[in-house]
N, C-alpha and C positions, 0 to 999 in steps of 0.2 A: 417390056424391058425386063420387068422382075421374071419372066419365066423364063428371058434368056438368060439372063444371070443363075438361077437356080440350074441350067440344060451345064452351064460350062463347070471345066475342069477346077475353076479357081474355091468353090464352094466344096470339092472334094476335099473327105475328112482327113488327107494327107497334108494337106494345107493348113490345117488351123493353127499351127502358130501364126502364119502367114498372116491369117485374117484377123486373129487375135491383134496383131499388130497396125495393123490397121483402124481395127474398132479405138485402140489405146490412145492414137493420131486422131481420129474422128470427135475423141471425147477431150482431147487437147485442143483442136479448131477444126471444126468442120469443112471450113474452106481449108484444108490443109488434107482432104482425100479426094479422089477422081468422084466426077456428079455420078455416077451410077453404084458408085460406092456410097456415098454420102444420101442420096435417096433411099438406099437402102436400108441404110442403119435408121433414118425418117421412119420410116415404116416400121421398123421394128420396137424403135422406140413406145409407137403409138400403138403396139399392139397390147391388148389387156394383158396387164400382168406381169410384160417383160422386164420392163425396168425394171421392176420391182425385183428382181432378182439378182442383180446387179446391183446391190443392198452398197456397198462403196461407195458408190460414184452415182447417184442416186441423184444429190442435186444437180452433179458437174450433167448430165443426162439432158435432164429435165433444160438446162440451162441453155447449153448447144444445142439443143433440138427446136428449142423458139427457134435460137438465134439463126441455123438454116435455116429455117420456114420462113423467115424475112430476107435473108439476103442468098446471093446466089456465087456459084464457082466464078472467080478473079483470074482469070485466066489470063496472064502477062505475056505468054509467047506472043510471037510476029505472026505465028501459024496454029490453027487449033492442033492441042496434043493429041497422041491416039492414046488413048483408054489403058490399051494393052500396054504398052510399054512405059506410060504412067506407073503403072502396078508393076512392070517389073522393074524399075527403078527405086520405088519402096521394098521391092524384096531384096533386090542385091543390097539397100543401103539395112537391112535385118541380118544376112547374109554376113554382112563386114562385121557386124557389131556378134555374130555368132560368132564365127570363123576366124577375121582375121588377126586375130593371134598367132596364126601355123603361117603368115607370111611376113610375121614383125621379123626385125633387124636383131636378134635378142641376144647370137651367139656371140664374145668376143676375140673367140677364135676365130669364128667365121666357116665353121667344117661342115654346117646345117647347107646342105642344097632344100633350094625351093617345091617344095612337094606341089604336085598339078595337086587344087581343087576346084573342079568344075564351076561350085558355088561363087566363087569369086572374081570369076572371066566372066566379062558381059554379054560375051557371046552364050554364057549359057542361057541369060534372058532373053534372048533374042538384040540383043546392043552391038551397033560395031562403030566406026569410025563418020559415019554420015551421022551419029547423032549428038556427036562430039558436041557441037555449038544448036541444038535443041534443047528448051529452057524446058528443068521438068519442077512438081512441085516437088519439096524434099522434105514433105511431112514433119514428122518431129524430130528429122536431123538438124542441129545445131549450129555443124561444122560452117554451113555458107548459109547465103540468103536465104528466103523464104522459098525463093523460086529462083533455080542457079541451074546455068548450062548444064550437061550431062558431065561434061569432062572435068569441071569445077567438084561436082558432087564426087567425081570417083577419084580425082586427084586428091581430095581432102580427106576422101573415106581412108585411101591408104596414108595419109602424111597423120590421121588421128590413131587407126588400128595397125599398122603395119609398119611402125619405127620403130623407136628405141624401146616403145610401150607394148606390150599386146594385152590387154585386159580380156578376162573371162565374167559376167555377171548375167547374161541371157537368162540363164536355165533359174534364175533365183525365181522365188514366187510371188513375193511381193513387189507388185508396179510400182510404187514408191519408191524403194530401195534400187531398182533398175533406174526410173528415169535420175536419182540422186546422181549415180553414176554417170550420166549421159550430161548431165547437166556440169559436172565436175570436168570434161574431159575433152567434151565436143566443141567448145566453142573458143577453148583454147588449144585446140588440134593435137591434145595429150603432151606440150611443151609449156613449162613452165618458165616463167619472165622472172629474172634475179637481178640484184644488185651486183656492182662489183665490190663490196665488203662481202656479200653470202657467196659471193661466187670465190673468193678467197679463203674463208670459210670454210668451202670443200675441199677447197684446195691444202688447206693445213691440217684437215682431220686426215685426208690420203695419207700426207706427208710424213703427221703423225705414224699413221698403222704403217706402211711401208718402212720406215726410218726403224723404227722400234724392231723388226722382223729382222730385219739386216743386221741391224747393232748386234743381238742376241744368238744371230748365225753366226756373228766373227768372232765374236767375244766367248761363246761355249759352246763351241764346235761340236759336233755331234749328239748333245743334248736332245731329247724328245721335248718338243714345247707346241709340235700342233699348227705350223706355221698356217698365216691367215694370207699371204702373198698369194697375189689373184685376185681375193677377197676382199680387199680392203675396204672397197666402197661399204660393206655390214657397217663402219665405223661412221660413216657417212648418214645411213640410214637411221643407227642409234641415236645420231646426236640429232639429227632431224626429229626424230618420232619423240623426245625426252624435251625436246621443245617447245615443239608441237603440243605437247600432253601439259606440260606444263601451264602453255599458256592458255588450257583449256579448261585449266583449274585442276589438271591433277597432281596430285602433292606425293603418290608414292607410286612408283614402279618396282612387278617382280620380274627379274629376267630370269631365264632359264634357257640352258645351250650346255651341248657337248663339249669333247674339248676341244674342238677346230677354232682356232681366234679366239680361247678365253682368254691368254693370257694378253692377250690385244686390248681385248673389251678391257678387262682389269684394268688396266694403265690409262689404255684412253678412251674410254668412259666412264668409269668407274671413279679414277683418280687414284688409284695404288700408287705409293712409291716407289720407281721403279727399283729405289736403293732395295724395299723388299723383298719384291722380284728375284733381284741377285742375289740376293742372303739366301733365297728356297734354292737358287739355281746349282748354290756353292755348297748346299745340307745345310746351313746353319738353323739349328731348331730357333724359331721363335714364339712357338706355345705350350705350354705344360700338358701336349697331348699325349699318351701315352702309346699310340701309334701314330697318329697324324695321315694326311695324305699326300698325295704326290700335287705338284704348284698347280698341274693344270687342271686339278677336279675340287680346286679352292673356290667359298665364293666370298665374297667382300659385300660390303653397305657402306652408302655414304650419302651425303647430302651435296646437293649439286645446284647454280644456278638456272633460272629457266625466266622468260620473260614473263613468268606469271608469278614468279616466286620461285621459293627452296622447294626441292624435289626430292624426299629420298629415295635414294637406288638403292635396290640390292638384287647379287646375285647368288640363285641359291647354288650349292654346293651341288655337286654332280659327281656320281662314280661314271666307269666305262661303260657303263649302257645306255650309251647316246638319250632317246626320246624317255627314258624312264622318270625324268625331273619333272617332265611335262602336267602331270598330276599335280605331283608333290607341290610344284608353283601354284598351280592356280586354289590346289587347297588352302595354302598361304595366303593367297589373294582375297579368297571367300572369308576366312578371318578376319583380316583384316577392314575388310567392307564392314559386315556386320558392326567390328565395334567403332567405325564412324556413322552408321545411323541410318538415315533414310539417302541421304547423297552418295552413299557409300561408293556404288558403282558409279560413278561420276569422277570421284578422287581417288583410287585404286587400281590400276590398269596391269592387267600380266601380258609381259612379251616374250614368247617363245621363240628360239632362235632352231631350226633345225637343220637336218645334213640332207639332200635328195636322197639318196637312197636309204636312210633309215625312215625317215618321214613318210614314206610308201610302204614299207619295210618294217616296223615295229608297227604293231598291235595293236598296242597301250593307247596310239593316237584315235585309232576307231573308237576306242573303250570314253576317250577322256572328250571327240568332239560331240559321239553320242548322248552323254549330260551336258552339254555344254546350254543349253537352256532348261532346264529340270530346275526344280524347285530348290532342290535342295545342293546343287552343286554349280549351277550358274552362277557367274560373276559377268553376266553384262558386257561378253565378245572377250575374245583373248587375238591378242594381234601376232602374228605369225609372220615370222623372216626366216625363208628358207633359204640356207646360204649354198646355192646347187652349184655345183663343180663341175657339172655334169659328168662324175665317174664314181663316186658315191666313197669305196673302198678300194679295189683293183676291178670293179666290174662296171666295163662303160660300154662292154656289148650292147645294142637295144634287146636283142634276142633271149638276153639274161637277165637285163636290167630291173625289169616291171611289165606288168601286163597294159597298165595304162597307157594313155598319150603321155601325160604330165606326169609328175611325180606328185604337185598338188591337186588331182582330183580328188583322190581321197575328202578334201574339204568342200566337195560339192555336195556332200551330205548334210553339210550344216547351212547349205544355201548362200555362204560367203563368197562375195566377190572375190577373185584373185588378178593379182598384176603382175604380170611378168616383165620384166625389164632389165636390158640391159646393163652390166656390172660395171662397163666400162663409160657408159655416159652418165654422173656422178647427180648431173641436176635433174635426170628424169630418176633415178634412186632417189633424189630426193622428194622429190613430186609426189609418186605414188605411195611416200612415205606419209608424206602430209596427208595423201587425201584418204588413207588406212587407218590411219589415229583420228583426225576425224566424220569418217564412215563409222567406227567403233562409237566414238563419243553422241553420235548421232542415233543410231539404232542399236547399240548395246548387243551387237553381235559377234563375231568372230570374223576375219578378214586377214587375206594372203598376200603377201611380198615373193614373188618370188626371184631372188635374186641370183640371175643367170649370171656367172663368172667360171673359175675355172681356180686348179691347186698347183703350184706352179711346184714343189715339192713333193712327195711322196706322201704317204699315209700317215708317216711319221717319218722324220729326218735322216734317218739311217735305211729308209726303203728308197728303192728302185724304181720309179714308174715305167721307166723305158722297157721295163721286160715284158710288160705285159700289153703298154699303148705307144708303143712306137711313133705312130704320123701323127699322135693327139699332139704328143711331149716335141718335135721337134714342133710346131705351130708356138708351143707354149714357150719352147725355148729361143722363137724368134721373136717374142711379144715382148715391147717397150715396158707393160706397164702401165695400167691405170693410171698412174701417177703421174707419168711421162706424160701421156697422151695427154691431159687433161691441160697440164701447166703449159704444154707448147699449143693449147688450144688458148690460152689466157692471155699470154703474152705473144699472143697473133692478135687478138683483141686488143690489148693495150692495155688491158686489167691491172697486169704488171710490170716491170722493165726485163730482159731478156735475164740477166745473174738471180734474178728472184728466188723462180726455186732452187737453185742451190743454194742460197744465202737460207732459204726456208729450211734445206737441210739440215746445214752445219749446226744452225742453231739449235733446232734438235737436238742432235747429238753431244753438244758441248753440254747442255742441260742433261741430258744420260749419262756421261762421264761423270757430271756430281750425283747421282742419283735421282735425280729432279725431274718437274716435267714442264716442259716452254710453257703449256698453257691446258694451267691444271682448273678441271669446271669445279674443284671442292670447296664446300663455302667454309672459308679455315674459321673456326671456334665457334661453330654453330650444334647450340642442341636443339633436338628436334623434338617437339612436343609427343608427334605421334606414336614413340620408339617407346615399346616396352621393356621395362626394367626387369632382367630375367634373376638378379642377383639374391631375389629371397629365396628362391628355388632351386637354388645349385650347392646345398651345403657339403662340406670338407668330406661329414663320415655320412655312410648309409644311416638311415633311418627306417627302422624294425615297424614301429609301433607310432601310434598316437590315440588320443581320447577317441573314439569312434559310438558313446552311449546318447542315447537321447532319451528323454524324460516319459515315463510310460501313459505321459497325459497328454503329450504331442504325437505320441505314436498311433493313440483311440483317436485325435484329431484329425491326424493324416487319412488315416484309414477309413475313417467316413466320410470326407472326401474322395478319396478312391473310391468309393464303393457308391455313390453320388452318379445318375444320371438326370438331362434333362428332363422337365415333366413333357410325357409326350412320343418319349424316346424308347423305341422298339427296340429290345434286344434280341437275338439270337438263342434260343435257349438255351444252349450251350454255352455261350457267352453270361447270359443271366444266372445259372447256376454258378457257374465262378465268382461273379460277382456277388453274389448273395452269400458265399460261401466266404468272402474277404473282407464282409461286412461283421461277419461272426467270427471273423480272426481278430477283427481290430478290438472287438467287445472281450477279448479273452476265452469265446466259448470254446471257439477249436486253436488248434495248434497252427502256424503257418506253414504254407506250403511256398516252394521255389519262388513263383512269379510276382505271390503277394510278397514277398521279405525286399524280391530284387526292385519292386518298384517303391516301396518303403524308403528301399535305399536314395532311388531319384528323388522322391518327394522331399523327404529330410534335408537334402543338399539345394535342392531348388529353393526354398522357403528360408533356406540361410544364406543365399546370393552367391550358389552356385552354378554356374549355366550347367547343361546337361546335355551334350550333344549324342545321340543315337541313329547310328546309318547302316545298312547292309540289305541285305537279298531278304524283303519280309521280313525286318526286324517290329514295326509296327505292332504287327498281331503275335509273331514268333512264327520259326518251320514248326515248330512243337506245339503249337498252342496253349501259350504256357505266360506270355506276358499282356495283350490284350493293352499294350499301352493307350491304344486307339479305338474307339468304340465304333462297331456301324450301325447306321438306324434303318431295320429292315424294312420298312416302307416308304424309305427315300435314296435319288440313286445319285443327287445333286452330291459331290464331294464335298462341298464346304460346307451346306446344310445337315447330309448325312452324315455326318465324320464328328467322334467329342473327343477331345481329350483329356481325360482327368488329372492329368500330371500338369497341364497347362491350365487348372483351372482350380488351384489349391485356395489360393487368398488373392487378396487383389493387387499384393505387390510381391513380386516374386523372380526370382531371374530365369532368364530365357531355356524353352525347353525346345529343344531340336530333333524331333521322329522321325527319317524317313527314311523308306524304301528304297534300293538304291536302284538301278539297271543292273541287267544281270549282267555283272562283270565284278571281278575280285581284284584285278590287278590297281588297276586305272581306280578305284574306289579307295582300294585302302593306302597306292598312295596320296592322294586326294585328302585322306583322314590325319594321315603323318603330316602334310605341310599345314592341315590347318592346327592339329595340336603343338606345331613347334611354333607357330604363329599366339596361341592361349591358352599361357599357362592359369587360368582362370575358370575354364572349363573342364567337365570329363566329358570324356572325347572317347566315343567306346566304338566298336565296329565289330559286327558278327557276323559270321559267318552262316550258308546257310545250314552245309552241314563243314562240322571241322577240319576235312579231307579237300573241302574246295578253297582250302586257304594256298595247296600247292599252286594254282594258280597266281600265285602272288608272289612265288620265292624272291622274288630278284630283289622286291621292296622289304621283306623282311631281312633280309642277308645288307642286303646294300644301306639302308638306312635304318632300321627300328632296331636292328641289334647293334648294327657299328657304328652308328651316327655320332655318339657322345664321342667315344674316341680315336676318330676319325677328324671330326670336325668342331668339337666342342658341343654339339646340337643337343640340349633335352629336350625330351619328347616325355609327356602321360599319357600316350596314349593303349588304351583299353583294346584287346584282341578277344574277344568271345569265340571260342571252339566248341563246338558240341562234340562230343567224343564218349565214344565209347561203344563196347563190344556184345550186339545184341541180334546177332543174324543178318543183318542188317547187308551184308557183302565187303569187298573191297573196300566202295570208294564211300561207303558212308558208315564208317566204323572207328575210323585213327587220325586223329589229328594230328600225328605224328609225331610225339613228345619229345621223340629218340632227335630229330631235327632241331628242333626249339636246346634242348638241353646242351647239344652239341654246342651251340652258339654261343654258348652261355660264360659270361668270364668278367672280371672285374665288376662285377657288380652293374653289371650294362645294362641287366633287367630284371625282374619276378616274373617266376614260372608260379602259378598256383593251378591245383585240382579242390575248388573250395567240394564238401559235402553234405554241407546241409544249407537251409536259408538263411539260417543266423550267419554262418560264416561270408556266405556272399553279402549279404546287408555289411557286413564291419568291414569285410576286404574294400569293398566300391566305395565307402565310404573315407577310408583308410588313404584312398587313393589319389582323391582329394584334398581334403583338407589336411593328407602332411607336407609339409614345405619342401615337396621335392620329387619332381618330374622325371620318373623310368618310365617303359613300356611295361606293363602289364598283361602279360601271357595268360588268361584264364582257359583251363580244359574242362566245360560245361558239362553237366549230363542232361540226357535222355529222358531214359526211363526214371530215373529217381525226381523228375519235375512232378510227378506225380507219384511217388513210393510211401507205401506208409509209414514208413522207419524214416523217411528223408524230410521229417517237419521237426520243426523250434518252437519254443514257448515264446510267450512273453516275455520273461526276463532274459531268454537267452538275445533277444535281439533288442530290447531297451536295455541291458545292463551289460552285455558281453561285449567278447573286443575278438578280433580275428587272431585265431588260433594256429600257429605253424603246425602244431603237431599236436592231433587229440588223442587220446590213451585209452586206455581200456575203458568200456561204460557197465558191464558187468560186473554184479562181484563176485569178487575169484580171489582165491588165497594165492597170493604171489609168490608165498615158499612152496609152493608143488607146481609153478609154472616150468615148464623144461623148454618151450619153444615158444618163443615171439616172432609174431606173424607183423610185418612192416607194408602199407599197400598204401595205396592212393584213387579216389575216385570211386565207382561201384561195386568196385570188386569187394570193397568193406563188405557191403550190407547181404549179399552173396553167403563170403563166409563167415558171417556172423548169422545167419540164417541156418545153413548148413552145421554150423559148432554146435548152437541152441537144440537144433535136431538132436543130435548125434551124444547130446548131453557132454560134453569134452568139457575139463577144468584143467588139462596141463595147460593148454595154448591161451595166450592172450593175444590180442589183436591190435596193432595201434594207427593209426591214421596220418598219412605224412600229407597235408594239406599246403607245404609250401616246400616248391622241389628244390627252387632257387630264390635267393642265396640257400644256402642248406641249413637250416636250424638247428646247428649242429650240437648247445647247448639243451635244448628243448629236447633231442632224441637223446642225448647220452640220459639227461633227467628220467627220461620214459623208459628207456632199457635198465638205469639202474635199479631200478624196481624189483627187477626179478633176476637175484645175483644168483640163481641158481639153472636160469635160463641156460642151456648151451647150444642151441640151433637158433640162430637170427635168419629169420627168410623174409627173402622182397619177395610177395609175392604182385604180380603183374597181370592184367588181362592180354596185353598184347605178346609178340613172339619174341623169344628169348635175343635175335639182334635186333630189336628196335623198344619202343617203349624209353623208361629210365634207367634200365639196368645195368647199359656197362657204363652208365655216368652216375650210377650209384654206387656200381663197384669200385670204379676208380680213384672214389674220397676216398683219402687219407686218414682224415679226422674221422671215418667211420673206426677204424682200426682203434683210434686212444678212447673209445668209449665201449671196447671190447674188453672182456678178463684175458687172460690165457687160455680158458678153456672154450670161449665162443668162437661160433666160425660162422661167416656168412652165404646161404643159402638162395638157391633160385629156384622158384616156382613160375612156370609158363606156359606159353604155346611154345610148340617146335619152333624153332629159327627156321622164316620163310620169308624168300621176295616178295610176296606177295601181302598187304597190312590185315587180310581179314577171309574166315574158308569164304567161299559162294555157297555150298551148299549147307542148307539150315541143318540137316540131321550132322554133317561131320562139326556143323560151329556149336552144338549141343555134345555131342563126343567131347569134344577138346573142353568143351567146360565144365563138362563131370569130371573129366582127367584134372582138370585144375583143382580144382576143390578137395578132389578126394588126395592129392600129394601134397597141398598145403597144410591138410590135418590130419594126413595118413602120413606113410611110409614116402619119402623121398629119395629112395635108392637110385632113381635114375636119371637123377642132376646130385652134381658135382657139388664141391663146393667150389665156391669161387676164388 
């Protein structure tokens, strides 16, 4: 028998899921596969060695394998089955649970015709109508008996995968997590059994989002607000999943969504007043923002009931770049877990709302589900509502639309289950709502909603759909209405009496006439323990300065700890030289370099109970090899064996030190870093880049949030931007962090631009950044080559007794009455030409150092230029090309002009202005930097003044 079985088609390696499926059934009950299948796996069992590899299921094995060898196949038919079509009655019921989602009920349009798939006619198994009433077994299907007619099995296979539900979870890889599913879905044939309160319930959240959408069309006519009509059911799903969560013990949710339905969620979820709503509709400012944004990219927090307790919501703030929040939230999230403790991910849950075609369509989502289990950016599943319209923007071509089936495969990279289900059946939204929140609570993964509906409006209120989908909009413009539907489905049951929903109307809207809401979840005069107080942090004026020294007996402390590996612990030799060489810094023998001052810096702040968080592309060791915050032991390959950290491992009580390596992506990372530093203000929260030119990958989060957030949204952020930058041959794309960008942005006092240049300054700037009471982003432009430059170390005192310096001055001595030109620069280009001057022996020119671009130190430079009143050439000189850099946002101070005489004028020293940030070829980027040097302290005939 076994070598007919090994001769047939079914052992063919086209098959192994097939059989995979089967063995899974075998190890579930062995009387639950055909005897030639079930002898087979016997045998395999008892072969030396097999099971043993099958390290899982190892006892479950062991267990079932008695248990066959004592009892034998239960065969209940009237007549023996055939073998053959036993086994393809387990493959079509594999078949349904792959497949039939492409034959669910999903659209509520109803425009989807039914696509032939083979796999799911039973005639592709060899099945037709004679075996209708032939009992077959149904393995580890749920849906019927153990052993159930053919037509029983296929009638339920479609009434479980091919209604209002179609779930996708096959392709996941853990068996657990599949049969979870199976066990959630099948036995109740993917329909969920309500109450008539819950079913009323849905009925009033509809009632809600519909009634609100309408009011706000009549009432301000032409308005952009993002209508959610179509949609409504999202409202349905929120209050479902915030329930759900609640009563699952979780106490905060972050949401995050576009602006399609925020201003829905707002009101009825959130609990906004809708009187405030109107005040944003009518212009009325209600915060002292100095720009503010528009209503529908607002987000709100509040605390809400849940049958497990208070909940608080919030929603974060979002610009127009639909999926870009999606980081930013879940970086929130990951803060927040943390400082709850070990349950963290239990009480924290982020729910991402997205658009079908941007969820396909933005990037950011690969970038963000990619970490989405990493160490250092997991938060334990993020639950995902795709609110699919199926036309995304104006493009509902398939041709145009996406390459994929779905719009949510993309999430099959992270092995998440996804549900599709219909917009317009409210209690199967709810369903898979429940069993999403807890699938997430259950294996702390990520999992899909996707909610098939439709936009019954335009893209926004003033657009046209008709011009572009015609027979979509006339289907859409014959549809009742979720809302409809649903209530003449209730009061056919008896749920309600026939005036119900209307009376459910009216009343709505008499409570929107007073500004109110029928039935608001906000628990009125409750504070909530876990809300951080951001109020010491946000003071009236900028702050310059703060105490930033540390005692030069804590510093020899620190520093032998840095310099501290385990006994045992193999270093790299080139590793061990550094170390040994920051052993001899901390003693005073040598001077400090870059890497030793910057980690001084974490130490110092960690040991005073400041958390440390550090993330990005090879921030651990550095691209430069220049920080070494993490040690490897070269004769071990185990991570958590071979890996030390000496910043983790200063004293015994100390605050939290966070180093990791991020995946190679910029966008998704560094918003990720923004939501968690707007989440703790308690931490430094720093993010580097690998080299400074790959931060353009991230414009949208810098522009969108780290520069405009504060007055935008009211949002502070500290967080830390590390660029390495600077001009050394190097090419293009790793030469310019683009200061000219950063600068441009630059305005009320939104951020710090620094170019620090020595180690003392970076040790006082990081420290500086922390401990003053007051959260901006921190733009630093790192260098290069000067991590190792011998002119680019600090003493001892400069870094236990110094304080960060906006502008350093001349360090030569030079008779100031025969100075005739002050040279102003920032970054490497100092130690260049000061290299150069020294050569050249030159005492007209002094040199001074602008170390802080933004705010402008504008006091600190007039101080430094009044030096030399006999000065009359002031030149920026610059490494980068004359349009980019800082130059024409140097030129355009004002207050540069009142710290001028009448006879000074201001000078440009640079590259040619070029599209291009940096030459490619080494000999012309060796040209252009003799040219610089030699017009900085030569003759500058051939720049202008400015």
């Amino acid at each position: 028998m076994m070598n007919q079985l090994f001769g047939t088609s079914l052992l063919f390696g086209g098959n192994a899921p097939f059989v995979e499926e089967i063995y899974e059934n075998y190890l579930d009950d062995p009387a639950s596969v055909p005897g030639e299948w079930r002898d087979y796996f016997d045998k395999l069992a008892q072969l030396p060695g097999a099971v043993a590899r099958d390290v899982p299921h190892l006892p479950v094995v062991h267990a079932f394998a008695e248990q066959a060898k004592k009892g034998g196949y239960r065969a209940t038919a009237s007549r023996p089955v055939d073998d053959k079509k036993q086994v393809s009655v387990l493959q079509m019921i594999s078949a349904y649970r792959t497949l039939g989602s492409r034959w669910a009920n999903l659209d509520p349009l109803k425009r989807q015709t039914r696509q032939k798939i083979n796999e799911l006619e039973p005639s592709f198994y060899g099945l037709d109508d004679a075996d209708i009433n032939t009992r077959f077994n149904a393995g580890s299907f749920k849906g019927v008996a153990e052993h159930a007619s053919f037509g029983q099995i296929l009638d339920t296979l479609k009434e479980t995968y091919c209604s209002s539900i179609g779930v996708e979870y096959m392709y996941i890889n853990n068996i657990t997590e599949r049969r979870w599913v199976q066990a959630r879905i099948e036995p109740i044939r993917a329909k969920g059994t309500y109450t008539a309160a819950q079913k009323l319930r849905f009925l009033e959240r509809l009632t809600a989002a519909e009634t609100l959408e309408r009011y706000l069309h009549t009432r301000y006519v032409g308005q952009k607000r993002f209508s959610l009509e179509g949609g409504e059911s999202l409202i349905v799903a929120l209050d479902e999943a915030i329930r759900v969560a609640g009563g699952l013990g979780v106490d905060d949710i972050v949401v995050g969504m576009a602006h399609r339905g925020r201003l829905n969620v707002l009101v009825n979820t959130l609990g906004k007043a809708p009187s405030m709503l109107f005040d944003e509709f009518e212009g009325k400012k209600s915060q002292n923002l100095t720009s503010g944004d528009v209503k529908y990219h607002l987000g709100y927090s509040s605390d809400v009931s849940t049958p497990g307790g208070p909940c608080h919501l919030t929603l974060a703030f979002n610009p127009s770049h639909l999926e870009i929040v999606n980081p930013v939230v879940v970086g929130s999230v990951y803060a927040r877990q943390l400082r709850r403790g070990e349950d963290g991910r239990d009480k924290v849950m982020p729910i991402l709302i997205h658009g079908d075609a941007a969820v396909a369509g933005q990037g950011v989502n690969q970038e963000m589900i990619n970490f989405a289990q990493t160490r250092g950016y997991g938060t334990g599943g993020t639950v995902h509502i795709v609110v699919n319209n199926q036309i995304g923007f104006t493009t509902s071509d398939p041709r145009d639309y996406r390459s994929s089936l779905y719009c949510t495969d993309i999430f099959k990279m992270a092995d998440a289950p996804i549900f599709h289900v219909n917009g317009d059946d409210p209690e199967a939204v709810a369903l898979v709502t429940r069993l999403a929140i807890e699938f997430r609570q259950e294996f702390k993964k990520d999992v899909v909603v996707d909610l098939v509906c439709f936009r019954k409006l335009g893209h926004n209120e003033q657009d046209e759909p008709m011009v572009t989908q015609p027979l979509m909009y006339k289907r859409i413009s014959s549809h009742p209405g979720t809302r409809r539907l649903y209530a003449d489905k209730l009061v056919a049951e008896g749920v309600l009496p026939g005036d119900g929903p209307d009376d459910m109307i009216q009343s709505y809207r008499d409570h929107l006439d007073r500004g109110e809401l029928l039935y608001n979840p906000v628990i009125a005069g409750y504070t909530n323990p876990i809300v951080i107080d951001w109020t010491p942090f946000l003071p009236k004026k900028y702050i310059e300065s703060c105490d930033t020294t540390v005692p030069v007996k804590e510093i020899k402390r620190l520093a032998e700890r840095l310099s501290s590996v385990p006994e045992g612990f193999t270093l790299h030799s080139r590793v061990k030289k550094i170390i040994d060489d920051r052993r001899l810094m901390g003693l005073g023998s040598v001077p400090f370099d870059w890497g030793m001052a910057e980690n001084l810096a974490y130490a110092s702040l960690l040991v005073s109970g400041y958390g440390v968080r550090i993330s990005g592309e090879d921030v651990s060791r550095s691209t430069f090899f220049h920080r070494h915050a993490v040690l490897h032991d070269q004769n071990r390959e185990n991570w958590d064996e071979g890996a030390y950290c000496p910043l983790a491992n200063l004293q015994e009580k100390q605050a939290t030190l966070q180093c990791f390596d991020s995946v190679l992506s910029e966008e998704a990372v560094l918003a990720f870093e923004y939501g968690y530093a707007t989440s703790n203000p308690y931490e430094l929260v720093i993010w580097e880049a690998q080299f400074g030119d790959f931060v353009n990958g991230a414009q949208v989060v810098i522009d969108q949030f780290i520069a405009s957030g504060e007055t935008k949204w009211g949002r502070a952020c500290g967080l830390v931007m590390l660029l390495p930058h600077g001009y050394e041959g190097q090419g293009p794309e790793h030469s310019s962090a683009r200061i000219e960008r950063f600068m441009q942005l630059c305005a009320e006092m939104n951020m710090e631009v620094c170019q620090p240049s020595t180690p003392a300054q970076v040790f006082h700037m990081l420290r500086r950044q922390a401990i003053r009471k007051q959260r901006k982003p921190l733009i630093v432009f790192t260098p290069k080559s000067l991590l190792r430059h011998k002119d680019a170390v600090s003493t001892m005192d400069e870094i236990a007794k110094g304080e960060f310096q906006t502008v350093i001055g001349e360090v030569d001595p030079i008779d100031v009455k025969k100075v005739t030109r002050v040279i102003f620069c920032s970054g490497k280009i100092y130690y260049e030409l000061l290299a150069a001057r020294r050569a050249m022996n030159i005492s007209t020119i002094a040199i001074a150092r602008l170390e802080q671009l933004y705010p402008f130190p504008r006091e600190a430079f007039a101080a430094e230029l009044a030096k030399y009143p006999k000065a009359t050439e002031i030149v920026w000189c610059q490494e980068e090309p004359r349009n980019q850099g800082a130059w024409y946002w140097i030129a355009s101070r004002q207050h540069l002009d009142r710290s001028f005489n009448s006879k000074q004028h201001l000078l440009l020293v640079s590259r040619p202005a070029s599209p291009s940030p940096a030459a490619g070829y080494y000999s012309k980027h060796n040209a252009q930097q003799k040219a610089l040097i030699d017009s900085a302290l030569g003759e500058i005939g051939q720049y202008k003044p400015a």
